[in-house]
C-alpha positions in Angstrom: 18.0 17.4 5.0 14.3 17.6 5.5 14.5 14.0 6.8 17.0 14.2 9.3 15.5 17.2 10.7 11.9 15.5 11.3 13.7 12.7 12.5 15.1 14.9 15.6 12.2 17.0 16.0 9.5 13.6 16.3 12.0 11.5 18.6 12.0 13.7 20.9 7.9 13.9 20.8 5.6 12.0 23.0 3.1 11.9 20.5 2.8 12.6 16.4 0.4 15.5 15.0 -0.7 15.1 11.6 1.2 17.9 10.9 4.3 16.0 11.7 2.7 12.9 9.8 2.3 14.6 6.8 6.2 15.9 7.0 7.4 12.8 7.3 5.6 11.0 4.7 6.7 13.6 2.4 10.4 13.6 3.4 10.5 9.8 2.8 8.3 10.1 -0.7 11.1 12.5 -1.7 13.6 10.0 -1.4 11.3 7.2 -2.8 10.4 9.4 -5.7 13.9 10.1 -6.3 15.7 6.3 -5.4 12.5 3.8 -6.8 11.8 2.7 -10.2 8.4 5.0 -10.5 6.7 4.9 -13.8 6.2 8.4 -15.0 4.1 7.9 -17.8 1.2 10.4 -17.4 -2.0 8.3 -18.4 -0.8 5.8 -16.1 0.0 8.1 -13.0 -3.6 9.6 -13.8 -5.6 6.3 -13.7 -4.2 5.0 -10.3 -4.3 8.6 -8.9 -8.3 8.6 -10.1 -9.2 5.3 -8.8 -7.1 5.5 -5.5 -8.4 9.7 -4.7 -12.4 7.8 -5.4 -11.5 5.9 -2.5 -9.1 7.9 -0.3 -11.3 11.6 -0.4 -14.3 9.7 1.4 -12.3 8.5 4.1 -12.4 9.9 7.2 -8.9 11.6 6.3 -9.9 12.5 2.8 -8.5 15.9 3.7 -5.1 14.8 3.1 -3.3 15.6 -0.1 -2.9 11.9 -1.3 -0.5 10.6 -3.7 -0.9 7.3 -5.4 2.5 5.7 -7.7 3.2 2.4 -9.6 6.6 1.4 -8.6 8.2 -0.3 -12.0 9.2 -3.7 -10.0 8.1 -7.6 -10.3 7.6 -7.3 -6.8 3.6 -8.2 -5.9 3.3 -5.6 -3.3 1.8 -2.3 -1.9 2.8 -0.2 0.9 1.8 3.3 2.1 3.8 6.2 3.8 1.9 8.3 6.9 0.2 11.0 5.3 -1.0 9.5 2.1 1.1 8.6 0.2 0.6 5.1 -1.4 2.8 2.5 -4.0 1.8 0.0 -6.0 4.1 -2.3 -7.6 3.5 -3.2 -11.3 4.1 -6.8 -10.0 0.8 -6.9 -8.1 -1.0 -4.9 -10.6 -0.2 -7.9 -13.0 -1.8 -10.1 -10.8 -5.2 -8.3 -11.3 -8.1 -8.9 -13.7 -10.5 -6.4 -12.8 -10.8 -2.8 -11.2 -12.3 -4.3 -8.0 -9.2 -6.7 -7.5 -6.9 -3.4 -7.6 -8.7 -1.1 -5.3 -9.2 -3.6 -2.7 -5.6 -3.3 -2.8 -5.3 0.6 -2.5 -8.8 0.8 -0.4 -6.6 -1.7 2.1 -3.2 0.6 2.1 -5.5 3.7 1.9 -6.4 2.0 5.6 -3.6 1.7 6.4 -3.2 5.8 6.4 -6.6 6.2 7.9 -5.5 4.2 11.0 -2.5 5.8 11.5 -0.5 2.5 12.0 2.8 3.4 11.1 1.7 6.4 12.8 1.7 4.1 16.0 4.5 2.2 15.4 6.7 5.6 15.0 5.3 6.6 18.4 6.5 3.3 20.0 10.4 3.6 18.7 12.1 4.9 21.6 15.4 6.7 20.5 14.9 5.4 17.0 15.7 7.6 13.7 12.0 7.7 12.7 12.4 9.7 9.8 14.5 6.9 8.8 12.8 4.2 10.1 9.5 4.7 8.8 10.0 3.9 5.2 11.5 0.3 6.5 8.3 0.2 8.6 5.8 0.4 6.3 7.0 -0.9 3.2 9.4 -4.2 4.4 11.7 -3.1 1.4 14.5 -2.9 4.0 14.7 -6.7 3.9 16.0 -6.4 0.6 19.5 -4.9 0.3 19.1 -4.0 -3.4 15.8 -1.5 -1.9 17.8 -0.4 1.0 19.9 2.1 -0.6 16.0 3.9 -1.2 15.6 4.9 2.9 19.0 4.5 3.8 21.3 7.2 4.2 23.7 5.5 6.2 22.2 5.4 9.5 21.5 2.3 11.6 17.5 1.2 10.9 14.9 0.3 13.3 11.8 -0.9 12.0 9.1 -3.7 12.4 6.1 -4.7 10.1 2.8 -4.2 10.6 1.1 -7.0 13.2 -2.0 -9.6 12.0 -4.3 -6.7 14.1 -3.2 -4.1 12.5 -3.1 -6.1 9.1 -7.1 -7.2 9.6 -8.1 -3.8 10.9 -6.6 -3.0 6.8 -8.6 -5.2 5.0 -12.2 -4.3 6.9 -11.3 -0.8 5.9 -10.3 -1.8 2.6 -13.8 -2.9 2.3 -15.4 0.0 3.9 -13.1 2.0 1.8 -14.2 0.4 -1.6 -18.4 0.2 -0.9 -18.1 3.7 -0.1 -16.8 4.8 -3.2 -19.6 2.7 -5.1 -16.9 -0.4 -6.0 -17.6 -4.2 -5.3 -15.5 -5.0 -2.3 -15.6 -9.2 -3.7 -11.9 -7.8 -5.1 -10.0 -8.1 -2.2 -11.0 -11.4 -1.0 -10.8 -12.4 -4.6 -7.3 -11.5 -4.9 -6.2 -12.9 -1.7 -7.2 -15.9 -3.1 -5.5 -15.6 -6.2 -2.4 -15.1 -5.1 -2.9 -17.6 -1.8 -3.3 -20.8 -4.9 -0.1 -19.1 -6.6 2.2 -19.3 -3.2 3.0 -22.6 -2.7 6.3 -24.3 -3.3 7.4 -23.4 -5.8 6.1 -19.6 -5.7 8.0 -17.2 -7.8 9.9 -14.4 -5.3 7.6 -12.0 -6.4 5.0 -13.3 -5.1 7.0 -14.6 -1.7 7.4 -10.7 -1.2 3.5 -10.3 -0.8 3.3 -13.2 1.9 6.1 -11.5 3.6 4.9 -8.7 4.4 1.1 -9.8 4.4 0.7 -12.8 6.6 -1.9 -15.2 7.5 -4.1 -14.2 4.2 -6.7 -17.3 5.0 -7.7 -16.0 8.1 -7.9 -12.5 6.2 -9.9 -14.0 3.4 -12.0 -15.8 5.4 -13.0 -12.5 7.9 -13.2 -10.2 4.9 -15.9 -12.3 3.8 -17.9 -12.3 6.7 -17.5 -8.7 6.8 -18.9 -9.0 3.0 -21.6 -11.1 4.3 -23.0 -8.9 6.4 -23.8 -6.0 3.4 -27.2 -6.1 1.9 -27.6 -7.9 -1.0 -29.4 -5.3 -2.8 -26.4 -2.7 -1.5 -23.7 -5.2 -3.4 -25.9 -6.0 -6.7 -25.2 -2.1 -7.5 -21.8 -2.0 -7.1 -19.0 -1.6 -9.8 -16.4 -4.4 -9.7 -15.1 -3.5 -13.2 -14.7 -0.4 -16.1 -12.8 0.0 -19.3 -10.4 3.0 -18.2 -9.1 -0.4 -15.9 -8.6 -2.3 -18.8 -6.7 0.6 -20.9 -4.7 1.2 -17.8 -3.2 -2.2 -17.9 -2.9 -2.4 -21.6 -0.7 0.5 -21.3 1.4 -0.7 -18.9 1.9 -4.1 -20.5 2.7 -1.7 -23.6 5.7 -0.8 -21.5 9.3 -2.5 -21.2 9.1 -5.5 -19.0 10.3 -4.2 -15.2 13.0 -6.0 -13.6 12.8 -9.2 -12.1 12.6 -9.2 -8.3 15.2 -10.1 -6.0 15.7 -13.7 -5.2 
């Protein structure tokens, strides 16, 4: 299998090419594609492929053949697999009101990729199954046993999440990501927000999965709008921060049978 094989050939490697970055985050999107709930529904897959590729082909890497999914979960989450490959769960996309809210999301995963953090964090597992590994690494789903069944194929797991640095270093690209492509970067911080005043006691564990695997979001909130306040007024004033194809997007999916609840 195309995932043990990559596994072997990048443990033994000092360093990772992107032409090994790109193998691997295929192999593990094969499994994904085949083991997570993805919707399939065409209109969908075409809006979040649209607004993610805006984002993602003016990047620095926007030679890479991205791929951008909604994973049909409750989860409110995103992750992203090395070589452009990026998941959305319907959860999270529940929890936006406007276009701006969703690609600071996907501008934020999309830098991620750029950055080559799980990248780094693959070069730093001595002896580990990366091809295995990674898909643990990036997306934390490995802390759930009903997800582990998606990367696992029986081997033992070595992953870690992504640190505070690496996390930061996401969101001021997220924002870099997002004014590039014309789109008001107020989104992110605006949805950091959101869901910081919705996970308090209480909180349902969909949105415990987000603060799980995307820590300290006050200090993020609070240096994504300093990154915000440095932009020129008149630069921002011309920016989108909403559009109807959003709005039709999330009409469909509500059109949709509910997903399943997330783990508790």
């Amino acid at each position: 299998m195309l995932l043990f094989q990559y596994a072997l050939l990048v443990t033994g490697c000092a360093t990772v090419s992107q032409q090994q970055e790109i193998a691997i985050g295929q192999a593990n999107a094969e499994q994904i594609d085949k083991q997570l709930p993805l919707i399939r529904d065409a209109a969908i897959t075409e809006y979040i492929n649209t607004l993610g590729n805006s984002m993602a082909k003016l990047s620095p890497r926007g030679d890479l053949d991205w791929h951008f999914a909604v994973v049909n979960g409750s989860a409110v989450n995103a992750f992203a697999l090395p070589g452009g490959y990026v998941y959305v769960d319907r959860g999270l996309i529940d929890q936006t009101d406007r276009m701006d809210e969703l690609a600071g999301v996907l501008g934020h995963e999309i830098g991620h990729v750029v950055l080559r953090h799980s990248v780094k964090q693959m070069q730093q597992m001595q002896g580990a199954n990366i091809g295995l590994a990674v898909g643990c690494v990036v997306t934390g789903i490995c802390d759930d046993p009903a997800m582990r069944a998606a990367v696992n194929t029986g081997a033992g797991l070595a992953f870690a999440k992504f640190s505070r640095d690496d996390e930061r270093q996401a969101d001021a690209q997220g924002v870099i990501n997002t004014v590039r492509a014309g789109i008001s970067p107020e989104g992110l911080p605006t949805f950091f927000q959101k869901l910081l005043a919705l996970g308090g006691p209480g909180a349902s564990s969909g949105i415990a999965v987000w603060f799980q695997d995307h820590p300290g979001t006050q200090d993020r909130i609070d240096a994504v709008q300093r990154q915000i306040g440095q932009l020129p007024a008149g630069q921002l004033a011309n920016l989108r921060t909403d559009e109807s194809a959003f709005h039709e997007f999330k009409a469909q999916l509500s059109a949709l049978p509910p997903p399943p609840l997330a783990p508790k």
